[in-house]
matplotlib code that plots the C-alpha trace (Angstrom):
import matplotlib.pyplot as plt

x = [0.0, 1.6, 1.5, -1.1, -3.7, -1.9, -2.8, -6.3, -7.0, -5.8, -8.4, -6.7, -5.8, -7.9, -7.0, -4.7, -2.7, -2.3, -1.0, 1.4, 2.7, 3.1, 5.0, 7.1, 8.3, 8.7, 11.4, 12.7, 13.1, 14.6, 17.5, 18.3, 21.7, 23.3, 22.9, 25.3, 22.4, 18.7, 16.4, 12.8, 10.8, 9.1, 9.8, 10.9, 13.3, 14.9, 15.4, 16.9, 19.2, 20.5, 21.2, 23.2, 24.5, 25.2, 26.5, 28.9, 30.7, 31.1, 32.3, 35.1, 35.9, 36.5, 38.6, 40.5, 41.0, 42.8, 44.9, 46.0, 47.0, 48.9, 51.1, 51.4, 52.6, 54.8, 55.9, 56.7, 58.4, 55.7]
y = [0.0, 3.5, 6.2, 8.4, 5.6, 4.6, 8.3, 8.3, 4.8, 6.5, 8.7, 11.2, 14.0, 15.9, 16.2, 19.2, 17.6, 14.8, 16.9, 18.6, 15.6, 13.8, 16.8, 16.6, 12.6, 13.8, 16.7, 14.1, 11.3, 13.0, 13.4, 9.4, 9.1, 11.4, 8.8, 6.0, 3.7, 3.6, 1.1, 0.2, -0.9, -4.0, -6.1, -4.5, -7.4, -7.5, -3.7, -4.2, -6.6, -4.3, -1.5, -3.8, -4.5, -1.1, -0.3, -3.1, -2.2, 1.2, 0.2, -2.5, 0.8, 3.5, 0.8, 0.7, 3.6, 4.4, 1.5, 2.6, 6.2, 4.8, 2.5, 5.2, 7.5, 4.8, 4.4, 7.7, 8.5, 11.0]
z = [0.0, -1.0, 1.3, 0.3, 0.4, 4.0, 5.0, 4.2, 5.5, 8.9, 8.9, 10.6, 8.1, 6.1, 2.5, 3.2, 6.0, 3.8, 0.7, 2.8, 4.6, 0.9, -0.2, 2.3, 1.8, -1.9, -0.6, 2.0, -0.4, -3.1, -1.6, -1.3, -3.0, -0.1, 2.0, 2.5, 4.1, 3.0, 5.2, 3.9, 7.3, 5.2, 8.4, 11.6, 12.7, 9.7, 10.0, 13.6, 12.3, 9.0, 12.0, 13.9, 11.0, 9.7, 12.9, 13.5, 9.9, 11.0, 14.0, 11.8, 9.3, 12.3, 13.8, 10.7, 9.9, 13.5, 12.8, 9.2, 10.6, 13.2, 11.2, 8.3, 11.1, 12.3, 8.9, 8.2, 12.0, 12.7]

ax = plt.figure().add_subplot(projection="3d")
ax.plot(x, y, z, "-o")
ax.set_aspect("equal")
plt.show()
């Protein structure tokens, strides 16, 4: 089910509300590719796991990272 029809199945917002509110996830998701991550909440456990996920690999590339600049300075007699 899109959004739109998600909206008005609510029954919460008036057609205005729900205008604004889908002009608002146009803005919002036009700007996709500056992200590095994009989630689609299809299935919430599966969402939790892709943010451990996410966050685990961050964690592995910060880690990394401190590693590499420490041997380059090493390296290099910084």
């Amino acid at each position: 089910m899109n959004l739109k029809k998600r909206l008005i199945k609510r029954g919460r917002d008036n057609k205005k509300d729900i205008n604004l509110r889908l002009s608002y996830a146009i803005k919002e998701i036009s700007h996709y590719s500056e992200y590095s991550y994009i989630l689609i909440n299809q299935n919430v456990m599966q969402t939790v796991n892709d943010i451990v996920h996410i966050i685990k690999n961050n964690l592995i590339l910060e880690k990394n990272r401190k590693l590499t600049a420490k041997k380059i300075k090493t390296l290099i007699n910084f």
